[in-house]
N, C-alpha and C positions, 0 to 999 in steps of 0.2 A: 522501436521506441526512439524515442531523443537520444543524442549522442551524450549529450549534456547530461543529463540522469542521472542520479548517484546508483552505485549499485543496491539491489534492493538484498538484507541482510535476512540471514538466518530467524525462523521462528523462534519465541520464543516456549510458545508452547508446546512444540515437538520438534525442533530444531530444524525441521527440512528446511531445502530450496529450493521450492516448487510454488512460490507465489506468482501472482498474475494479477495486474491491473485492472480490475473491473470496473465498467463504466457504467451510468444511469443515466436517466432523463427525467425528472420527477416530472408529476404535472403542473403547470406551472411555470417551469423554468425554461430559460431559450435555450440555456446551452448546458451541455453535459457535467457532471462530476464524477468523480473517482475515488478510488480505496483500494487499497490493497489485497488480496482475500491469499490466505494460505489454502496447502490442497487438503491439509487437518480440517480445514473449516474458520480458523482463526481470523475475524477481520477486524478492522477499527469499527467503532461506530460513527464513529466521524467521516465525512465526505469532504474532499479536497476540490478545490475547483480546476487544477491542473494536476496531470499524472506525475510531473516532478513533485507538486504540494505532497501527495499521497502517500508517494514513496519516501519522503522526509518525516512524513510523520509515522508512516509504519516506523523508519530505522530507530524514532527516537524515543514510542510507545509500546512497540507489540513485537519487535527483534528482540534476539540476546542481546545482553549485554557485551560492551567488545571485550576481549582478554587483553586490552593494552595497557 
């Protein structure tokens, strides 16, 4: 992945960190989108058009919350 990436955070509906970047190609479209998917099954329903979009919006939708 991009070096750039923020790291992708903790579930928050079974806390693991075992996410992975899944991608698509609807029909229709030229170029790919993404989402996040936990290994629980947890994902957005939203589709990102860049794999950084994706992982910013898991951190800020479907991660714990931080303990800071």
């Amino acid at each position: 992945m991009d070096d750039m990436m923020a790291d992708i955070l903790p579930c928050a509906s079974c806390g693991g960190t075992k996410q992975t970047v899944e991608d698509s190609k609807p029909e229709g479209r030229t170029a790919d989108v993404y989402r996040v998917v936990c290994s629980c099954g947890a994902a957005s329903a939203m589709w990102s058009v860049t794999p950084t979009a994706a992982v910013r919006l898991w951190n800020r939708y479907m991660a714990e919350p931080s303990k800071d």
